[in-house]
C-alpha positions in Angstrom: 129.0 119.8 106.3 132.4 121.1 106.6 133.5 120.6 109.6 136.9 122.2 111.4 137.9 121.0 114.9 139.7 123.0 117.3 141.9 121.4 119.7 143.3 123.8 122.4 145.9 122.0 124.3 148.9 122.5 127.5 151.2 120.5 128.8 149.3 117.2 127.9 151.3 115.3 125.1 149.9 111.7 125.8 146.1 112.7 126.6 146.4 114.8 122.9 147.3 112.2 121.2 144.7 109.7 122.3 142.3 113.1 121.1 143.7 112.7 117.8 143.4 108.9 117.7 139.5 109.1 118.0 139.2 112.6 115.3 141.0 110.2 112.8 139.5 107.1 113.9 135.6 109.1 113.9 136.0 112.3 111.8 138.4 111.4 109.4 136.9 114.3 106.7 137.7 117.1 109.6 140.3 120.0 109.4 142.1 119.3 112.7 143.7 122.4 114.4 145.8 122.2 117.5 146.3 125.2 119.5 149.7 124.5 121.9 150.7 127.0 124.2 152.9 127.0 125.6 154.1 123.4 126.7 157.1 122.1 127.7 156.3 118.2 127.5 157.4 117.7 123.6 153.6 118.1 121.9 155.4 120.4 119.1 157.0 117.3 117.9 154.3 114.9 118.6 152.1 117.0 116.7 154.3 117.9 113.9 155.3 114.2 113.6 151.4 113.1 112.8 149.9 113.7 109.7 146.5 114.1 110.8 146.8 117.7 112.0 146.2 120.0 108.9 147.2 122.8 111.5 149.7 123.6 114.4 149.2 127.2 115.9 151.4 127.7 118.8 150.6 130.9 121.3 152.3 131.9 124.4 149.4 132.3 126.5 148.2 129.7 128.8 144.1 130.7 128.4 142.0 128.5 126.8 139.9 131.4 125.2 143.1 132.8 123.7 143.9 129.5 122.4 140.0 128.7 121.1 140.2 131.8 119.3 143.7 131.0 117.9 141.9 128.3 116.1 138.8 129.4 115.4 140.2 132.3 113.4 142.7 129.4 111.4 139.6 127.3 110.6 138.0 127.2 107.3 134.8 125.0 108.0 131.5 126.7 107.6 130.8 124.1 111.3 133.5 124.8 113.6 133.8 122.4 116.8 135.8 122.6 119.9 137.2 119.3 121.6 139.4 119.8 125.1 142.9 117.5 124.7 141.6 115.3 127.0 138.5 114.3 125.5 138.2 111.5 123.2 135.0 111.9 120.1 133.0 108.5 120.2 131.6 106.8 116.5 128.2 109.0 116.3 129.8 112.5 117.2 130.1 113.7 113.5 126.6 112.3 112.6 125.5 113.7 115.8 127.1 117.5 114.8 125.3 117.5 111.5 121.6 116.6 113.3 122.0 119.1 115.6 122.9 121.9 113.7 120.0 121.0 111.3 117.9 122.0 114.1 120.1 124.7 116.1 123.4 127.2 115.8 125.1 125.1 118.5 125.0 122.1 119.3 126.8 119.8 122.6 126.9 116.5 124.5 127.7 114.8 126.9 131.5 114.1 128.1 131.7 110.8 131.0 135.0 109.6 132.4 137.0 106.8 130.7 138.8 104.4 133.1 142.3 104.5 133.1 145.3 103.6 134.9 147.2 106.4 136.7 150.9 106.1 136.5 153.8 108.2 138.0 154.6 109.5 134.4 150.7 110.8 134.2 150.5 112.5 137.4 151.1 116.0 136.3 150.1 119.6 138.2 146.5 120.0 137.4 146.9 123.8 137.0 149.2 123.3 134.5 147.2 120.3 131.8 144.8 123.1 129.8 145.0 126.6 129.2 142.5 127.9 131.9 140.6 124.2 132.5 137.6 125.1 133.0 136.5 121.4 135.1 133.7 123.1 137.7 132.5 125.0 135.4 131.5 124.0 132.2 130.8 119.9 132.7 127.7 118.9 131.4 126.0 115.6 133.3 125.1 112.6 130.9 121.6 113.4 131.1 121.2 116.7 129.9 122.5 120.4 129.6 122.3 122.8 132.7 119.7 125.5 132.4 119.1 128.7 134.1 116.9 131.4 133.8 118.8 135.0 134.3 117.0 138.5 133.5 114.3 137.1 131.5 116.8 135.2 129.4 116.6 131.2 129.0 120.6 130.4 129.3 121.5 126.9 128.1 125.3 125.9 128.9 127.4 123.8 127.3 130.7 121.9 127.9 133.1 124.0 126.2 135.3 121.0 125.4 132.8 119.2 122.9 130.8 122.3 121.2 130.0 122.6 117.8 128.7 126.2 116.2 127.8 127.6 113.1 130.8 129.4 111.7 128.1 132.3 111.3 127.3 132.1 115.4 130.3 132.6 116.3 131.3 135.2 114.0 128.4 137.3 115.9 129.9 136.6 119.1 133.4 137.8 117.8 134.6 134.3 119.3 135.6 134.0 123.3 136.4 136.7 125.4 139.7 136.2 126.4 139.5 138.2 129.4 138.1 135.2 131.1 140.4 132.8 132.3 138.0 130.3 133.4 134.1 130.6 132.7 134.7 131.6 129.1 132.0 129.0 127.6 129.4 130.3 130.2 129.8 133.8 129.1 129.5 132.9 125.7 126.2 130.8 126.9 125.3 134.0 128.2 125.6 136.2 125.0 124.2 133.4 123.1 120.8 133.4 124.9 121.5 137.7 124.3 121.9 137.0 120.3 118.4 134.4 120.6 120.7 131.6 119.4 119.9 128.8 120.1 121.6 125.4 121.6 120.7 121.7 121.7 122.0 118.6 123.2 122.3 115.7 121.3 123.4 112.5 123.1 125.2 111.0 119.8 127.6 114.4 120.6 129.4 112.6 123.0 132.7 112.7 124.4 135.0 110.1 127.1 137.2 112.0 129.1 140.2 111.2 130.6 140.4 112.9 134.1 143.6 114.9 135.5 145.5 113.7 138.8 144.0 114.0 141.8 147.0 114.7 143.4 147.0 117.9 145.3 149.9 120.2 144.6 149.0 123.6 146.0 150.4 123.5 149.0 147.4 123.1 151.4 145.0 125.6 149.6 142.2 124.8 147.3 142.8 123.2 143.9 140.3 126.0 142.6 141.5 129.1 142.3 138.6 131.3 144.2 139.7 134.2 143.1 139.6 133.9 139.7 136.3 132.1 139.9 134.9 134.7 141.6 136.2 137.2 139.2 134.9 135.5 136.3 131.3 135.6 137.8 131.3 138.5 139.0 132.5 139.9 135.3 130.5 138.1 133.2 127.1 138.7 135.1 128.1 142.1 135.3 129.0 142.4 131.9 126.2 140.9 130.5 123.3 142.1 132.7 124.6 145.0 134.4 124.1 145.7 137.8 120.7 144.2 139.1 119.5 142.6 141.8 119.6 139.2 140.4 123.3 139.7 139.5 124.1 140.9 143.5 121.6 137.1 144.6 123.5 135.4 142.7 127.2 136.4 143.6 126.2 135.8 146.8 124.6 132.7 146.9 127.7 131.2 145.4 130.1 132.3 147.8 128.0 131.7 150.8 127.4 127.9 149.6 131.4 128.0 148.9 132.2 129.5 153.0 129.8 126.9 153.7 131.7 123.8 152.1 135.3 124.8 153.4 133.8 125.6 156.6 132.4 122.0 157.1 136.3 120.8 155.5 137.3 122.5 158.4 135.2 121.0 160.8 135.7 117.8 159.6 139.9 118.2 159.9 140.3 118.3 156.0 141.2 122.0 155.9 142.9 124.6 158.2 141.0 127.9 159.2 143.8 129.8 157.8 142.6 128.0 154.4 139.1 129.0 155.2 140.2 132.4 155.4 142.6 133.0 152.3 139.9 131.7 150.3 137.4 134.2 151.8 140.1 136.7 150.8 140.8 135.3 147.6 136.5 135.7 147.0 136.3 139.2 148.1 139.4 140.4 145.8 137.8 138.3 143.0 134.3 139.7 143.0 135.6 143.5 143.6 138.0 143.2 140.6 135.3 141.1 138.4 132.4 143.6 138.9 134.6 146.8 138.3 136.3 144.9 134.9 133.0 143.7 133.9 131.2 147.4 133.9 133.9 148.7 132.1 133.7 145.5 129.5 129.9 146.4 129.6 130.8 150.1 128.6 133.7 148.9 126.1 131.2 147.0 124.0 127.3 147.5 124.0 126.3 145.4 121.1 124.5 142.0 121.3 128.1 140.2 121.6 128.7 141.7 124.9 132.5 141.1 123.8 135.4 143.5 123.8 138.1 141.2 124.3 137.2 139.1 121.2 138.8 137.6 118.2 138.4 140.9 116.0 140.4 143.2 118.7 143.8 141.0 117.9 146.0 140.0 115.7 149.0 138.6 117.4 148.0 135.4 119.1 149.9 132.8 116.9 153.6 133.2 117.9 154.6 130.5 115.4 151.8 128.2 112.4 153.0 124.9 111.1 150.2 124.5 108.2 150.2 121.4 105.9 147.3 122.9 103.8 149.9 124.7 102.4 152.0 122.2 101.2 
């Protein structure tokens, strides 16, 4: 197996490194890419001082599917994984990648919390740690993938942050689409189940994590961004199943379950009622700009990969490449 790790990364120097530590310590055979983009917290020189990063691709967008597809198009491995900065490999995850991708064209695992020791100099704006973190909606439990069916389609998700794929899978999927800001690994779970690829979980696949502060910084409203969530839903469902009734249940469910929780926050004293409404605001904006984008994204591309915002439809990502493979 050749392997190639992708390592998208923002603002999170310290947590990077600590990624690094375990891909020498665990998969020291690996081409290690770092995508950085762009932060302000020295990881260019951290990076460029190791010499266990084959590659440093620095972009100057903050998405995490611009970044993953950064470094998917730099790799060279005919297996190419994606590990979050913040995530740490454990001893089995290489032997784990090989298994199953014997038996599968993706393959994930389970990623648990490490404990650590918050300090002032860690406490950092959690908006701000990784290009479009994707926290509520791509974690996997330590028991098992989440599965849904949708449209006659058996969707299996995966944590987006310790994913391995055939370079041939993702080739067909034309990589992330990088209109998505967040929800980028669950559209590509969705055009996976599209392609009849398949995906497995494999416990030795496992990740530790290291959790952002739980400090809140946004000034009294959510840490989520509803909008955007919304707008990602709303786009990828529409985008991948056009307009059904299953796609109109579905929206709705989530938001009314979302009204519900801040409504109970402000019952409870732990939000205001002018919170309560700016997020309904921010929902209703999200899921009319989503469902428009998403039927034009539906019109833009009608092959299997559902994706017309992928890797193929740019060239200009990489603003600067540091690349020891060529030295």
């Amino acid at each position: 197996m050749d392997l190639s790790v992708v390592v998208p990364t923002l603002n999170g120097r310290d947590r990077l490194a600590a990624c690094l530590d375990s891909l020498t310590a665990h998969a020291p055979d690996a081409e290690v890419i770092v995508v950085n983009g762009p932060s302000a917290d020295g990881t260019t020189g951290m990076v460029r001082d190791r010499d266990d990063v084959d590659v440093l691709v620095e972009i100057s967008d903050r998405t995490v599917n611009v970044a993953r597809n950064a470094g998917i198009e730099t790799a060279t491995g005919d297996v190419v994984a994606l590990v979050d900065y913040d995530n740490r490999i454990t001893p089995a995850w290489v032997d784990g990648v090989r298994d199953g991708l014997d038996r599968a064209d993706v393959v994930t695992g389970p990623v648990t919390p490490v404990e650590t020791v918050a300090t002032d100099e860690d406490e950092t704006d959690p908006s701000e740690t990784r290009a479009g973190d994707e926290p509520h909606e791509e974690s996997d439990s330590a028991d098992g993938p989440e599965r849904k069916r949708i449209a006659g389609r058996d969707v299996t998700y995966f944590a987006g942050g310790n994913v391995a794929f055939r370079r041939e899978t993702l080739r067909d999927l034309d990589g992330f689409d990088e209109y998505l800001h967040t929800g980028g690994a669950r559209d590509a779970a969705h055009r996976l189940a599209h392609t009849d690829r398949t995906v497995v979980w494999d416990t030795d696949v496992a990740a530790r994590t290291e959790p952002p502060s739980r400090h809140a910084v946004d000034g009294g409203r959510s840490g989520r961004d509803w909008e955007w969530k919304y707008r990602a839903l709303s786009y990828r469902l529409l985008k991948n199943y056009g307009i059904r009734p299953t796609v109109v249940g579905r929206t709705a469910k989530h938001a009314v379950l979302d009204a519900g929780s801040v409504a109970r926050d402000v019952l409870d004293g732990e939000a205001t009622p002018s919170r309560w409404v700016g997020n309904g605001r921010d929902v209703v904006f999200g899921i009319a700009g989503g469902s428009s984008d998403g039927l034009v994204a539906r019109a833009q591309d009608r092959s299997p990969a559902r994706n017309p915002n992928g890797i193929s439809k740019r060239a200009d990502r990489a603003v600067a490449k540091y690349d020891r493979r060529e030295e």
